[in-house]
N, C-alpha and C positions, 0 to 999 in steps of 0.2 A: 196364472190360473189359480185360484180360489175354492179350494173344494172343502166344505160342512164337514167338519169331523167330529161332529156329535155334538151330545147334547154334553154340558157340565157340573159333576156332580152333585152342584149346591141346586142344580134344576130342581122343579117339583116333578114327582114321579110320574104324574100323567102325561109329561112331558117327553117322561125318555124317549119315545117311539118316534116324536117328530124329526122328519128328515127322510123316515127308515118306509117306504111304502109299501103299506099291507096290504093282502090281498086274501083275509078270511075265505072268501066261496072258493079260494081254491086248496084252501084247506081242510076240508069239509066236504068237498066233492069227491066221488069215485075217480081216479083218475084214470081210470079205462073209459071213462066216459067224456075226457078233456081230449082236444083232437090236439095234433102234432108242434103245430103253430104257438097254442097256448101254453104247450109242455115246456118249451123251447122258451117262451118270453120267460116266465115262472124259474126256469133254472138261471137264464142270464138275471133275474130280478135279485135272486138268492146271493148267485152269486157276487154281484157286485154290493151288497148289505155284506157276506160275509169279507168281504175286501175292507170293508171301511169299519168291521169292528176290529179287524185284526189290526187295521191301522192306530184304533183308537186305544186297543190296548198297549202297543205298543209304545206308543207316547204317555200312558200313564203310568208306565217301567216305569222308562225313562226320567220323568217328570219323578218318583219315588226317585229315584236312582240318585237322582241329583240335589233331593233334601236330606238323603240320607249323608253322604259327601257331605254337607254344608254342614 
């Protein structure tokens, strides 16, 4: 299995985001006014972005880690 770990740093910056799916109106919205359903997708959406940054930083330790060693 194959999973997008982001974009690569030589990327152009309009790029970073791709991958990462936004969802502005619900940032911007009152969220007493988002029903239960939408609150619930919005936090697993969150969540799994904050999943594959931590991944990504992680690998870019590492990645330092190991030209440092060299």
């Amino acid at each position: 299995m194959s999973v997008w770990a982001g974009p690569i740093l030589s990327d152009p910056p309009d790029t970073l985001e791709r991958g990462f799916e936004r969802r502005p109106e619900m940032m911007t919205r009152d969220l007493t006014a988002v029903d239960d359903v939408e609150l619930i997708e919005e936090l697993s959406l969150l969540t799994t972005q904050t999943a594959r940054m931590r991944s990504r930083m992680a690998d870019i330790m590492s990645e330092l880690d190991r030209r440092r060693a060299s």
